[in-house]
C-alpha positions in Angstrom: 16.6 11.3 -26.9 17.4 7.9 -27.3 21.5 7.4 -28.7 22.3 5.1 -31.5 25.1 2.7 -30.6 28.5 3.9 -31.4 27.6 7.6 -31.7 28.0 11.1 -29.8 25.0 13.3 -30.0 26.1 16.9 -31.3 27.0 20.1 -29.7 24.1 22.8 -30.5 26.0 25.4 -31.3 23.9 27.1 -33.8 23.6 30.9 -32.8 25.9 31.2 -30.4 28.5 33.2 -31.3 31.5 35.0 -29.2 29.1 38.9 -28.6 26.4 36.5 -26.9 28.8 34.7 -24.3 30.5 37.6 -23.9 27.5 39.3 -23.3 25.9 36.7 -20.6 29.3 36.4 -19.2 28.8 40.5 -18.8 25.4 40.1 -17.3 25.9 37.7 -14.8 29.1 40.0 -13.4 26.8 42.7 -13.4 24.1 40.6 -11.4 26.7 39.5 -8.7 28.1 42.8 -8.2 24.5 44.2 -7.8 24.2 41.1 -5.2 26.9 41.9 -4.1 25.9 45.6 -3.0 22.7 44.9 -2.3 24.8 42.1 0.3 27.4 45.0 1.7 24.1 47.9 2.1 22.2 45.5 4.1 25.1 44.3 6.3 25.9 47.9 6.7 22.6 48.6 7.9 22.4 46.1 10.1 25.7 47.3 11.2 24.2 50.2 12.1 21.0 49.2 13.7 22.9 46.9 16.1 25.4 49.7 16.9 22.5 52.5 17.5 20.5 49.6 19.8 23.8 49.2 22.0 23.9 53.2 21.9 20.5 53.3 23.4 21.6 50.5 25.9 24.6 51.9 27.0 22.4 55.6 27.4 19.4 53.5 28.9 22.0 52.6 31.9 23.8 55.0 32.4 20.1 57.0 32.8 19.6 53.9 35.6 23.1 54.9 36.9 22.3 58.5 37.4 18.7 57.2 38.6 20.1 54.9 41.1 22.4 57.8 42.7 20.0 60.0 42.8 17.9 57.1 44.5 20.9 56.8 47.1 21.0 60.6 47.5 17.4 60.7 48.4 17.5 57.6 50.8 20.6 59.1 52.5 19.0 62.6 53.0 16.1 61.1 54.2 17.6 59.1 56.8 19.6 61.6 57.6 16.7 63.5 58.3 14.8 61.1 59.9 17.8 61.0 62.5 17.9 64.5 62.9 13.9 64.4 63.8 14.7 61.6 66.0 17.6 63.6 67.8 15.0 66.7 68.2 12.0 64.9 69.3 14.2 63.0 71.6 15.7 66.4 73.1 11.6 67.8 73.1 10.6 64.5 75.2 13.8 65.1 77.1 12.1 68.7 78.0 8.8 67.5 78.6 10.3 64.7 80.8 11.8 67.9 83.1 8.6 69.8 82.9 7.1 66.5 84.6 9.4 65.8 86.7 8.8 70.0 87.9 5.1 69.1 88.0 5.2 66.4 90.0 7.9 67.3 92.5 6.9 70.0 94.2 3.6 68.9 95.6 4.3 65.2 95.4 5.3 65.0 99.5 2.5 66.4 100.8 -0.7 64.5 98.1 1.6 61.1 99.9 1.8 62.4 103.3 -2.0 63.8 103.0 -3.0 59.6 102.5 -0.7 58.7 105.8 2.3 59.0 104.4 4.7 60.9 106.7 7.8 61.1 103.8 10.6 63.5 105.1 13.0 63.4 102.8 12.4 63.8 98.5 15.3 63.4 96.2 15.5 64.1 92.5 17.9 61.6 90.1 17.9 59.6 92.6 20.9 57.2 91.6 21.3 53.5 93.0 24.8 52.6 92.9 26.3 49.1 93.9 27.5 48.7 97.8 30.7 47.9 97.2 32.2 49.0 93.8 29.6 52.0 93.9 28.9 51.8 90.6 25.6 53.0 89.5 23.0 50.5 89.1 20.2 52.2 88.1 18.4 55.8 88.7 15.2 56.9 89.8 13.1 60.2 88.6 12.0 61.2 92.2 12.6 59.1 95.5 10.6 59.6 98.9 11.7 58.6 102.1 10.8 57.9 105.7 11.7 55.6 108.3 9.5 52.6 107.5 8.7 53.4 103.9 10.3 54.3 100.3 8.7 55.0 97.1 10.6 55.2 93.9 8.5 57.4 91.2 9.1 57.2 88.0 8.5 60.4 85.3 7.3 60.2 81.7 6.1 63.1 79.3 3.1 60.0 78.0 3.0 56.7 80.4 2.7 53.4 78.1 2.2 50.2 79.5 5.8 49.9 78.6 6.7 52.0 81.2 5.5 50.2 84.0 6.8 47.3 82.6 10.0 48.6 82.8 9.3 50.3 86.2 8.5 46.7 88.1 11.4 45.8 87.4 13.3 48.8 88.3 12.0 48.0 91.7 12.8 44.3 91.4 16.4 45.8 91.3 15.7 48.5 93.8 14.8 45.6 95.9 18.1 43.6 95.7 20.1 46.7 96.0 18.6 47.3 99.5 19.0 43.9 100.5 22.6 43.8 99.8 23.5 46.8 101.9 21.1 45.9 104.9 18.2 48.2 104.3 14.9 47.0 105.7 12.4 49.3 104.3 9.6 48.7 102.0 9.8 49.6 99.1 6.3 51.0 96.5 6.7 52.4 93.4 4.5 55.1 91.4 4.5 56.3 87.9 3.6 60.1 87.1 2.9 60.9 83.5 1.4 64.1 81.9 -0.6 61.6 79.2 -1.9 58.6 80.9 -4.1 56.2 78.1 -6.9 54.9 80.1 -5.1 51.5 79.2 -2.3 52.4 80.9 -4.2 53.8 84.4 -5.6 50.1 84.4 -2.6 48.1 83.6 -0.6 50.4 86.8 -3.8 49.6 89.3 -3.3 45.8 88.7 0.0 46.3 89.0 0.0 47.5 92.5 1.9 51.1 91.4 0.4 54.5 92.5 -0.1 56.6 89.6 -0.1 60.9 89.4 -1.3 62.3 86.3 -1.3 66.1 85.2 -4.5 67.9 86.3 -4.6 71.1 85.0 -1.1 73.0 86.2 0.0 70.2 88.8 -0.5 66.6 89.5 -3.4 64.7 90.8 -2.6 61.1 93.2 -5.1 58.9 91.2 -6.1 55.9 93.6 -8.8 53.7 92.0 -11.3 52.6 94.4 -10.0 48.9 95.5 -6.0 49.8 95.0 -4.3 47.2 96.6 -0.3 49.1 96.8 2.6 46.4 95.8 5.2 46.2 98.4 8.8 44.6 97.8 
């Protein structure tokens, strides 16, 4: 509408009267207080949704909680019964290791002395002690002597290659024991074993150790064809 210079336009006013403002002024209250509720349920909602999420956390970890001790329990007991195994078998090897060592001793002088051996002495827990503190040094399962000869045998429920590992260099020590307090002898060493792995028979051979191995209710002296005995 385009205004004529030097005039207002006029108010349109007609109809309105005091009912219809009040009226619209009544409607529009109503509308922002229905907002207004409709603004308070849904913030109470989500009031509640974020509170029952943080209930489910909280029970979600305290389920891992109880999980996780039970998890510990389990791992405890089982060690604890893993040890316990360990501490059994190790007494049942500990047993099997005497039965061996009952095997092998009692006929173990004459299978030596019927190859040209003439041992006349056999001790059992043979210890090795140092010439001039005497402390022990190191032990040996069964030891046969003569005048010209020793042979330190060592006793295991099942021989591993382990074993005579550990056995050459028992006798390496053996060796600078007797040096030390002035004894000439030779020295051999054997391994005796109620379970020998065929392995284990062939790694001994080249290894210059006599091997006895349970044959039936005593020990056999197994000498391979082309045994060449170590000396130290």
């Amino acid at each position: 509408m385009l205004l004529k210079e030097g005039k207002m336009p006029e108010l349109q006013t007609e109809g309105l009267t005091f009912e219809k403002v009040w009226a619209s002024i009544q409607e529009t209250s109503r509308e922002m207080k229905e907002n207004d509720r409709e603004l308070t349920e849904k913030l109470k909602q989500m009031s509640e949704e974020i509170t029952r999420q943080n209930r489910e956390t909280a029970e979600r970890q305290r389920e891992t909680a109880e999980q996780q001790k039970d998890t510990d329990r389990l791992v405890k007991e089982t060690a604890r019964q893993m040890k316990e195994t360990d501490r059994q078998l190790g007494k049942l090897g500990n047993r099997f290791g005497e039965l061996a060592e009952h095997l092998v001793a009692p006929g173990i002088v004459d299978k030596f002395n019927a190859i040209g051996f003439h041992f006349s002495e056999i001790s059992k827990e043979h210890v090795f002690r140092e010439p001039q503190t005497r402390r022990p040094l190191a032990e040996v399962d069964i030891f046969l002597e003569n005048g010209d000869i020793v042979i330190a045998v060592e006793v295991k429920s099942k021989l591993g290659t382990q074993d005579v590992d550990e056995h050459l260099s028992r006798m390496e020590m053996l060796r600078g024991i007797a040096d030390r307090r002035g004894d000439r002898r030779k020295y051999r060493g054997a391994i005796a074993g109620a379970i020998v792995p065929e392995a284990t028979r062939s790694y001994a051979a080249k290894a210059g150790l006599y091997l006895l191995q349970q044959s039936g209710d005593t020990m056999k002296l197994d000498i391979p064809e082309g045994f060449v005995p170590r000396e130290w």
